[in-house]
C-alpha positions in Angstrom: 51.2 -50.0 -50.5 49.3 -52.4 -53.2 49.2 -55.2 -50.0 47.3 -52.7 -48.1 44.3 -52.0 -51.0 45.0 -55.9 -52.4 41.9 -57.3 -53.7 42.0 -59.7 -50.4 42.5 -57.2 -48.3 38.8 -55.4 -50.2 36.6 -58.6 -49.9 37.2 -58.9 -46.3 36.0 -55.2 -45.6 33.4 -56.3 -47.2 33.1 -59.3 -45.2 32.6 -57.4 -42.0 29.5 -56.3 -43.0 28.0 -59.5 -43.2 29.8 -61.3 -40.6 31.3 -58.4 -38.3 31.7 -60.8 -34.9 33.8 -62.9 -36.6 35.5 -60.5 -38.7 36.6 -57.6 -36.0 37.6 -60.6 -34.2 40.3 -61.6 -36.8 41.6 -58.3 -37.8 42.8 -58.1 -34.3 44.5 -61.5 -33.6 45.0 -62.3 -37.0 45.9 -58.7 -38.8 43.6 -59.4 -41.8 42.3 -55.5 -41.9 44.2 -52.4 -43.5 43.8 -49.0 -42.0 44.5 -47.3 -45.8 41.3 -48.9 -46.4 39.6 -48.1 -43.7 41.2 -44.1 -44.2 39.9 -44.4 -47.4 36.0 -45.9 -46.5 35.9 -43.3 -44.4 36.9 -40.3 -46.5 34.1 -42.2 -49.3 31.3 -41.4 -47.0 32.3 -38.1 -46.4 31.8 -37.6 -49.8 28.8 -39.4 -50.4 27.4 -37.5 -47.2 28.3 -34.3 -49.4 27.0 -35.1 -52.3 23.6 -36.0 -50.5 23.9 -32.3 -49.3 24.0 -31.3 -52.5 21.8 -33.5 -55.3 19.4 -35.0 -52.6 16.0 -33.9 -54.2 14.2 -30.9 -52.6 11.5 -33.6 -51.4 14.0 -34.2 -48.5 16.4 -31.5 -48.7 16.5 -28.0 -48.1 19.7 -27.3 -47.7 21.2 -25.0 -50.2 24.0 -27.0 -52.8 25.6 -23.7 -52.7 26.5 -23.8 -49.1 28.0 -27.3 -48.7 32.4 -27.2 -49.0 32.8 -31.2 -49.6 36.5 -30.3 -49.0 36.2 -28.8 -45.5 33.5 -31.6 -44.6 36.1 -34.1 -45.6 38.7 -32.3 -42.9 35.7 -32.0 -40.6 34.7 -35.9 -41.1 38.9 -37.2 -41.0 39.2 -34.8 -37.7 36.4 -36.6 -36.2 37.4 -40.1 -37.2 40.8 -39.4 -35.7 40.0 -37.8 -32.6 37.4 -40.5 -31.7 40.0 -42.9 -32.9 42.7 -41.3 -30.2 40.2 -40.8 -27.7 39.3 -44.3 -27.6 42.8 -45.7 -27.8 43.5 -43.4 -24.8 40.5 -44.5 -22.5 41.2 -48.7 -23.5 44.8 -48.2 -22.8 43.7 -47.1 -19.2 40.9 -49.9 -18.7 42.3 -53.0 -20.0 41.7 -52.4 -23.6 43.7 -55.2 -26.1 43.3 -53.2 -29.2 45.8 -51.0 -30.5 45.4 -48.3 -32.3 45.2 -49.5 -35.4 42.4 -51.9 -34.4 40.3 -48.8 -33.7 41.0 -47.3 -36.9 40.2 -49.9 -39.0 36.4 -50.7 -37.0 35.7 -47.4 -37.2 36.8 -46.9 -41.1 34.7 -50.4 -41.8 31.7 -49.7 -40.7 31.4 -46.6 -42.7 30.4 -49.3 -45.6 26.9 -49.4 -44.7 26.8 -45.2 -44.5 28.4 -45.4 -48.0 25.9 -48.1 -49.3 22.5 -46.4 -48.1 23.8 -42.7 -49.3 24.3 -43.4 -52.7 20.8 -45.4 -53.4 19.2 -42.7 -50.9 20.2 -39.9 -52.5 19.3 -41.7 -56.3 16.0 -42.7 -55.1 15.1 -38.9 -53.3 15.2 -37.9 -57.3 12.1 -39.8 -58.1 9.7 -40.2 -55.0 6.7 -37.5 -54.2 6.4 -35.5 -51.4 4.3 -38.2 -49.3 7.0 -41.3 -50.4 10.1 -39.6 -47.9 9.5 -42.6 -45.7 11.5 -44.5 -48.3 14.1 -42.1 -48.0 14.4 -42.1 -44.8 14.2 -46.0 -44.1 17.2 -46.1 -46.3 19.5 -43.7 -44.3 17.7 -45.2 -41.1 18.8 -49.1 -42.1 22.5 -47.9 -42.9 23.0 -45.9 -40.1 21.8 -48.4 -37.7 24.1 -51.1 -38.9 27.2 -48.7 -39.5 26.3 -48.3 -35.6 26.1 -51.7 -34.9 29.1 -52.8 -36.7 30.9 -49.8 -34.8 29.9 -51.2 -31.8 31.1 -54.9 -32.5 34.2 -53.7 -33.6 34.9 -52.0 -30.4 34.0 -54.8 -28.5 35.8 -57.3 -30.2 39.2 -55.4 -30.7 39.1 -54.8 -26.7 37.6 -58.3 -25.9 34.6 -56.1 -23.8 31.6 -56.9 -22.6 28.8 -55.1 -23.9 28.4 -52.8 -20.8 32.0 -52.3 -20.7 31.8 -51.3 -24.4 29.1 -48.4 -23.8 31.1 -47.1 -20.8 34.0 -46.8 -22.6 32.2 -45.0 -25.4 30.6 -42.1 -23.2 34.6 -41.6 -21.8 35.6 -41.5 -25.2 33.5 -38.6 -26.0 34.8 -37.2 -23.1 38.2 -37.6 -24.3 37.3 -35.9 -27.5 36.0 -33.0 -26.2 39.2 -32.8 -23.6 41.4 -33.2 -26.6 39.9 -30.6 -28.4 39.5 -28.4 -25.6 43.5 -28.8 -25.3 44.2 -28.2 -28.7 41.9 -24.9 -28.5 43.9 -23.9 -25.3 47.2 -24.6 -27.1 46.0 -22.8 -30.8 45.3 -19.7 -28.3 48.2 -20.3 -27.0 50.2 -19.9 -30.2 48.2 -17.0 -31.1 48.7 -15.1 -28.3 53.0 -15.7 -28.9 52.7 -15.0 -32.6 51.4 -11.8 -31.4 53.3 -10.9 -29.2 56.6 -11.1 -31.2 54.5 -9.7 -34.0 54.1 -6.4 -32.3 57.5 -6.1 -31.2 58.9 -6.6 -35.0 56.2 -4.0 -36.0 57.2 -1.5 -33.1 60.7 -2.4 -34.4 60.0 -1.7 -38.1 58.3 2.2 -36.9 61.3 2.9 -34.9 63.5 2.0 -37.4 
């Protein structure tokens, strides 16, 4: 496990934030990314995102600290970063796609670096500006979500050796696939529900008669 969070293995997630062409391009044909890493950038935004729920100044937030669960927007965030993750893999395996699933995973988890790096200051700087300086605020989470975007988009790209088009087509099916996936899993939960009933009723009926 320490080769997969070694100090190398951290500089170059880094890396892809400056340089994420060549980067994405080597963690695919050269295996220089680590999906623990890229697990674990993602579940750091999630809480950074929470914690900008919560202590982001009332200048820019009206959201009561009271209402946000960091722990069931953590399972919220993972669920999301794995169904796209599936999704995707799904979609690419069916148009050509080079990356494996891995690949995706670790694009993904790397280009939640720039959400991670314009929460934190974001949410310090919301604690001193006035009512009439929320641009700055918002320039912040703009610049960082834009590039965490970008970089997203690279990754895919590069780990599938697309073309830019092909990327974006790929990325509406992929939304498809999520919502078919979940739509499945909805079906099948009912599903369960329904059965667990079912025999729950008859071991009640069984218990009265008894």
């Amino acid at each position: 496990m320490g080769n997969f969070f070694s100090k190398d293995k951290w500089k170059y997630a880094f890396y892809t934030v400056s340089h994420p062409v060549d980067a994405y391009y080597e963690i695919r044909h050269r295996n220089r990314g680590s999906v623990p890493i890229a697990v674990f950038l993602v579940m750091l935004f999630s809480f950074c995102f929470s914690m900008n729920r919560m202590m982001a100044s009332f200048v820019v937030n009206d959201i009561d600290p009271r209402s946000v669960d960091s722990f069931t927007e953590l399972g919220g965030v993972l669920l999301l970063y794995f169904l796209f993750c599936v999704g995707n893999w799904s979609i690419t395996c069916l148009m050509g796609g080079e990356g494996r699933l891995k690949d995706i995973a670790i694009a993904i988890g790397y280009a939640a670096i720039p959400l991670i790096l314009s929460f934190v200051p974001a949410t310090l700087i919301s604690q001193v500006i006035a009512a009439d300086e929320e641009t700055f605020y918002g320039l912040i989470l703009f610049i960082g979500i834009t590039w965490a975007v970008i970089m997203a988009l690279i990754g895919i790209m590069q780990v599938h050796n697309y073309t830019l088009g092909k990327t974006l087509l790929t990325l509406v099916l992929t939304f498809v696939a999520v919502l078919i996936i979940i739509f499945i899993g909805l079906l099948i939960a009912d599903l369960i529900n329904q059965v667990y009933g079912f025999f729950y009723s008859i071991y009640t009926e069984l218990i009265f008669r008894t």
